[in-house]
Every structure is written in C-alpha cells, then in structure tokens.
C-alpha positions as CSV (number, residue, x, y, z in Angstrom):
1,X,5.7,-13.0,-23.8
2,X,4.0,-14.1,-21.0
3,X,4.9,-18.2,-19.5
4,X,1.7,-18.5,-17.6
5,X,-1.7,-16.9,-18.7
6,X,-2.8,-14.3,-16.2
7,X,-5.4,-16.1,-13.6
8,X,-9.0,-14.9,-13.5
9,X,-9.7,-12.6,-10.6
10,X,-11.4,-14.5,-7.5
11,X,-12.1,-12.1,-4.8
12,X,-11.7,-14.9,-2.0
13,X,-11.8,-12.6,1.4
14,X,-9.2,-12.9,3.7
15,X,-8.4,-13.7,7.4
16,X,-6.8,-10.2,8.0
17,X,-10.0,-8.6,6.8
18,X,-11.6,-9.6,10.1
19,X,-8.9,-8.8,12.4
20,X,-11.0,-8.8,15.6
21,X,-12.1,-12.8,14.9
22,X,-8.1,-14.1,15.4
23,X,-5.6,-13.9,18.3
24,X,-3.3,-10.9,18.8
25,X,-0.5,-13.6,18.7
26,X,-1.7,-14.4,15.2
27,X,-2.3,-10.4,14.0
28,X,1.2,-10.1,15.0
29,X,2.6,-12.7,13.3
30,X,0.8,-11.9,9.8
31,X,1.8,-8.2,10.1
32,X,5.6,-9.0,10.8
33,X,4.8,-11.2,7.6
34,X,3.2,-8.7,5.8
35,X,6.7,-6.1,6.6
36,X,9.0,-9.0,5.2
37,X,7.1,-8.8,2.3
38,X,7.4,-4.9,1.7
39,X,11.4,-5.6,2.7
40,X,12.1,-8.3,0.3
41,X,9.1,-7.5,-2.2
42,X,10.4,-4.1,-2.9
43,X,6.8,-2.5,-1.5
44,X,9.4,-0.3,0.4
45,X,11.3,0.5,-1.8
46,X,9.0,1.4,-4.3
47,X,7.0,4.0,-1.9
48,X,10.5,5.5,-1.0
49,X,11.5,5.9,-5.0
50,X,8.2,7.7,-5.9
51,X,8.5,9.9,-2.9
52,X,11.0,10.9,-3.5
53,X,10.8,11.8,-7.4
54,X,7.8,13.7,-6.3
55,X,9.6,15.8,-3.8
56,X,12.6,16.3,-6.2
57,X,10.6,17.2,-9.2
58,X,8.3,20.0,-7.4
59,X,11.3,21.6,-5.1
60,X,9.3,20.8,-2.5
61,X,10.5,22.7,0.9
62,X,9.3,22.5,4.0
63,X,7.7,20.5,6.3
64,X,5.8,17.2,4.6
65,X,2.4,15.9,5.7
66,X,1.6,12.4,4.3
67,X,-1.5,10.2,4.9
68,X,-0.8,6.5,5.1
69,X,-4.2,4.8,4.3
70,X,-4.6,0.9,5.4
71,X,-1.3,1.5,7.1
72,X,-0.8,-2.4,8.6
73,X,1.6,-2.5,11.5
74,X,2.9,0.8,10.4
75,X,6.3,-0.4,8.7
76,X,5.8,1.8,5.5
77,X,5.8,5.1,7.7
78,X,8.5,3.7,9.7
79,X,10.4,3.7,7.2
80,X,9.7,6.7,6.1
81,X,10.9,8.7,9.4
82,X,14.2,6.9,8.9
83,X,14.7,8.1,5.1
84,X,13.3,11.4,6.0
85,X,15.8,11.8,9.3
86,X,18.6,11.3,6.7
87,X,18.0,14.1,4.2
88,X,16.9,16.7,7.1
89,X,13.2,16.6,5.6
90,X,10.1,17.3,8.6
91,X,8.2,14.4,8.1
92,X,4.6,14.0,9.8
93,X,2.6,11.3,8.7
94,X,-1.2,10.3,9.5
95,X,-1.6,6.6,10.0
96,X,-5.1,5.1,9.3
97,X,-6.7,1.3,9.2
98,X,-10.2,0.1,9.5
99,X,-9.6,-2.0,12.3
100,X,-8.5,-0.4,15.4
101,X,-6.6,-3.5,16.7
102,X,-4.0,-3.1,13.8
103,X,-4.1,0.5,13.9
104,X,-3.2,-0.4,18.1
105,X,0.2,-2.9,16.7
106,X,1.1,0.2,14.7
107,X,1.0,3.0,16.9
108,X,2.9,0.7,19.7
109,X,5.3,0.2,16.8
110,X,6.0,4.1,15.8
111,X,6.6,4.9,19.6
112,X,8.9,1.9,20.1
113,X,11.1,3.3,17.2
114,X,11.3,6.8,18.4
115,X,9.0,8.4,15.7
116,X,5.8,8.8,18.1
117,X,5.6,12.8,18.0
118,X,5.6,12.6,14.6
119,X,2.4,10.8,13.6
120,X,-0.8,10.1,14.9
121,X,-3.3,7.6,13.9
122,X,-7.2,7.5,12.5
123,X,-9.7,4.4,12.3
124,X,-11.1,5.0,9.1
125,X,-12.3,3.5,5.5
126,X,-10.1,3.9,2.7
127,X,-13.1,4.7,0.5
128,X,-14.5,7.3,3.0
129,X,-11.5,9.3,4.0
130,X,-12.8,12.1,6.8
131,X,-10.5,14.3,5.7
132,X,-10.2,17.5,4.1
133,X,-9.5,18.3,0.3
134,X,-5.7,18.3,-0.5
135,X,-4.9,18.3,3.4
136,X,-2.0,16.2,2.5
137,X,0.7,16.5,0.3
138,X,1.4,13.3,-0.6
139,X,-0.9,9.9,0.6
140,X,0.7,6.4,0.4
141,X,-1.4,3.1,0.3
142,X,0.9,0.1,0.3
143,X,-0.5,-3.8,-0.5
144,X,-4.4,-2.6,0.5
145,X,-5.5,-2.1,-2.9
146,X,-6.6,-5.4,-3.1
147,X,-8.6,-5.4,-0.1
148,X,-11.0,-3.4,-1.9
149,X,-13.9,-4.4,-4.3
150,X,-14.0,-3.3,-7.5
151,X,-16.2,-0.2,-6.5
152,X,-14.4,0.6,-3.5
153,X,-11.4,0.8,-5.1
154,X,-12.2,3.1,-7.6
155,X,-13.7,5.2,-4.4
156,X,-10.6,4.6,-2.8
157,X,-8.4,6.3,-5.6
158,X,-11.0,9.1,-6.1
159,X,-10.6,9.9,-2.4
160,X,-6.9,9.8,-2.6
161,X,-7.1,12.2,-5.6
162,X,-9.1,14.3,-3.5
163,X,-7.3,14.6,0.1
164,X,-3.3,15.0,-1.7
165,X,-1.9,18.3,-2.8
166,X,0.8,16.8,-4.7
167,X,-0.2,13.2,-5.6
168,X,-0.3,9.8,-4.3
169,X,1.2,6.7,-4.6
170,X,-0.6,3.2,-4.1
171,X,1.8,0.3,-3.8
172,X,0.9,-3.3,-4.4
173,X,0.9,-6.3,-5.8
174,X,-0.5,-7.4,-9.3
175,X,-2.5,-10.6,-10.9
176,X,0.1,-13.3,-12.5
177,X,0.9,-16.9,-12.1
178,X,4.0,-16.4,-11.3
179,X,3.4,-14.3,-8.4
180,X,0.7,-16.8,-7.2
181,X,3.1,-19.8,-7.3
182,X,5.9,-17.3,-5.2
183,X,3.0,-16.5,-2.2
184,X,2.3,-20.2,-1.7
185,X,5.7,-21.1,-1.6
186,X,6.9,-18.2,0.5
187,X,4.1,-18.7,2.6
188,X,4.1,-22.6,3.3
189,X,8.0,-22.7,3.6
190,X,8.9,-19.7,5.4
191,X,5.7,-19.3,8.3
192,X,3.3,-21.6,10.2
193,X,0.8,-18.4,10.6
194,X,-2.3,-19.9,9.3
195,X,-3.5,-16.2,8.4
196,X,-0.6,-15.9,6.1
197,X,-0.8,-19.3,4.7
198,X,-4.5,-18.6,3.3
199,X,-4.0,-14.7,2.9
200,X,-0.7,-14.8,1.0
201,X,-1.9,-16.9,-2.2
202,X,-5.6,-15.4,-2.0
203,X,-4.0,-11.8,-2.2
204,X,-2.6,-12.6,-5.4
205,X,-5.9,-13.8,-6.9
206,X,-7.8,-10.9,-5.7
207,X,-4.9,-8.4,-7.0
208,X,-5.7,-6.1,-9.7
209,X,-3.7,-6.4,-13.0
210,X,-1.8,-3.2,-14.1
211,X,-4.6,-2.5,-16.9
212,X,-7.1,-3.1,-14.9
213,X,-6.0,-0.4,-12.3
214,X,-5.1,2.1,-15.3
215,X,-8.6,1.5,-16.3
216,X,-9.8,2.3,-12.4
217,X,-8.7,5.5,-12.7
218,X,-10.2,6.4,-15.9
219,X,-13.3,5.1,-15.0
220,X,-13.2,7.8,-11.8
221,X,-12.2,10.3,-13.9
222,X,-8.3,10.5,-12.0
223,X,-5.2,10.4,-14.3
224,X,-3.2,7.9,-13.1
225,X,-0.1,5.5,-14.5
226,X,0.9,2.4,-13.9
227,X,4.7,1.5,-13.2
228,X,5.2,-2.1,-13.0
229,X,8.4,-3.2,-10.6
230,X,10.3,-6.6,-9.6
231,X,8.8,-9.2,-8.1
232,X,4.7,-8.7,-9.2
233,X,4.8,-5.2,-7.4
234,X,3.2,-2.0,-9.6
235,X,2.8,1.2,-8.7
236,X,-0.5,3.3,-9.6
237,X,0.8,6.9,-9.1
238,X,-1.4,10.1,-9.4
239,X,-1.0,13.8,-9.4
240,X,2.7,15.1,-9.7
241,X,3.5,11.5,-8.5
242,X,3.6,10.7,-12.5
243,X,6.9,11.1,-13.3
244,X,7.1,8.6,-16.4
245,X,4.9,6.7,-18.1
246,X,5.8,3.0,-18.5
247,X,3.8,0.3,-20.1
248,X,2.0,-2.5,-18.2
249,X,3.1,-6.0,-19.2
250,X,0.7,-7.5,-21.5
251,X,-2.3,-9.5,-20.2
C-alpha cells in the first residue's frame, strides 16, 4: 500500500537537454552528479545484474558488442570494461548521445580509464538509431528514458528491439512521491550545480511509472517486463534480457 499517491506526469524539460546553452564547468558537474546517482541509486548495479543473467542464461561465448544509447559521461560502460576485465569476457561497447559536447566528457573519460581501444562513440538520436538490425548483442540505456516524450519513447524501445541480438536493458528511474521528495533533498543538500538542482526533482516528474512503460512496449508491439528495484529504479528488459517476470508496484 502505497503512502503517497503517485504524482501526475509533468514533462518539465530539463537543463541537460540543451547541453550546448551551459558552461562545461557546469556539464561536468551534473554528469559527475548524474554517476553518483547510478553508484548510490543502484542504476549500476542494476545494468550489471541483467547483463549478466543474459549472458549466463544464453551461454554466450565470445566477444560482446553492446550499444550504450544516451550514454552521459560514459560511467555505465566504464563500468562495464571493469566487470568484463574480471571474468575474461571481450567487451566492445558503442557509446552514443545527442549532444556531442557530452559525448566529448565521455570519450575523454573512457581513454582516461584505459578502456579507449575498446569503444568508440556516435552522435545520434535514441529514437533514430543509424544502425543496423541486431548489430548488437545486447544495448543498455541507463536514466534517458525519461528524456523522451511519450512517442519517442515508444520509438526508442522499438529501435532498441530492432538493433540487439539478444535483448536490451533500459535502466531508470520511475514516478512516486517518495522518489520526488529523495531528488530534492539529495539535490539541494549534496550540490550547488544549478543544472542538478532543477533536473533532479523534474526527472522524477517526467519518469515513467512501471505500467506505463509495460504498456510502451505493448503499444509498439515489443515484449518487454518490468522489474522494479531499490530506491525508485525499474528495469524494462527485452529480448532474452527477460529472465523473470515481477510485478510493478501498484499505481
């Protein structure tokens, strides 16, 4: 039983979305923001789990090609080197974003941390992916969901369906008071970044409850489930990325 009643969805734009109108000392601070958030959020986590339970369940051997789509300052594929390094696995991974200047604070990042020969990096649109049909085994998305309209989300997972062999996994958070009330605190106790301040509460507003991203995917004809995690974060997983079926939290 829910405390709160779920807020309506307000799709109040936000500062990152027009990256080229603030200072790089400000991008920077609001992706190092956005990382924490993945860290203590359990957004890593929760890409790393369902990777791999896909790879375990399907045997996969071999090298492993994944597409990172609205890929921030690159932390989720960072990551991802590091857990591949540890169980021997070749890991190449295709790092996109629509805005060149992040997709600039991520490649800088990759190189810094070693991984640089294994990815490389595409200024694209999430619901216009120039890629090829299942080019990828798995594709990742991880707190961009929310960016997206209604209708370009449901392009979004289409395309996704389309471009991974295997399946993908979208990672973000959902719609509840609770995880509303956590943004603004986190975000007016822990940073002065004003792009955080505004973008950390609005995110949540604009987030898409677990049904209503079930219902996505339906509604574009891709089977998809919805795993609901700690601290607001779901999981929409498609393709051999379903694994269990859990049930959303009532809205």
């Amino acid at each position: 039983m829910r405390i709160f009643a779920t807020p309506p969805y307000k799709n109040e734009p936000e500062l990152l979305d027009e990256a080229g109108d603030v200072s790089w000392r400000e991008l920077e601070g609001t992706l190092r923001d956005i990382r924490r958030a993945n860290i203590f959020g359990l957004g890593t986590w929760v890409v790393k789990r369902h990777l791999e339970a896909v790879l375990h369940a399907r045997m996969h051997a071999g090298p492993v090609r994944v597409l990172d789509i609205a890929t921030g300052s690159g932390d989720i594929p960072e990551e991802l080197f590091r857990w591949a390094r540890a169980r021997n696995i070749e890991l190449s991974v295709v790092l996109t974003d629509i805005s060149p200047a992040i997709l600039d604070v991520a490649r800088r990042r990759i190189i810094e941390a070693g991984f640089g020969s294994q990815a490389s990096y595409v200024v694209c649109d999430a619901a216009y992916l120039p890629f090829s049909d299942a080019e990828f085994d798995v594709v990742v998305c991880s707190l961009a969901l929310h960016h997206l309209g209604l209708s370009s989300a449901k392009a979004a997972i289409r395309q996704m369906a389309r471009v991974a062999r295997l399946g993908f996994i979208i990672n973000d958070i959902y719609r509840a008071r609770g995880a509303w009330l956590m943004a603004w605190l986190l975000a007016h106790a822990t940073t002065a970044n004003r792009l955080t301040r505004h973008d950390g509460p609005a995110s949540v507003l604009r987030a898409y409850t677990p049904n209503e991203a079930r219902r996505m995917g339906q509604e574009v004809g891709v089977p998809v489930t919805v795993e609901v995690h700690p601290f607001w974060r779901m999981a929409l997983l498609g393709g051999a990325c379903i694994h269990k079926q859990t049930e959303a939290p009532a809205e």
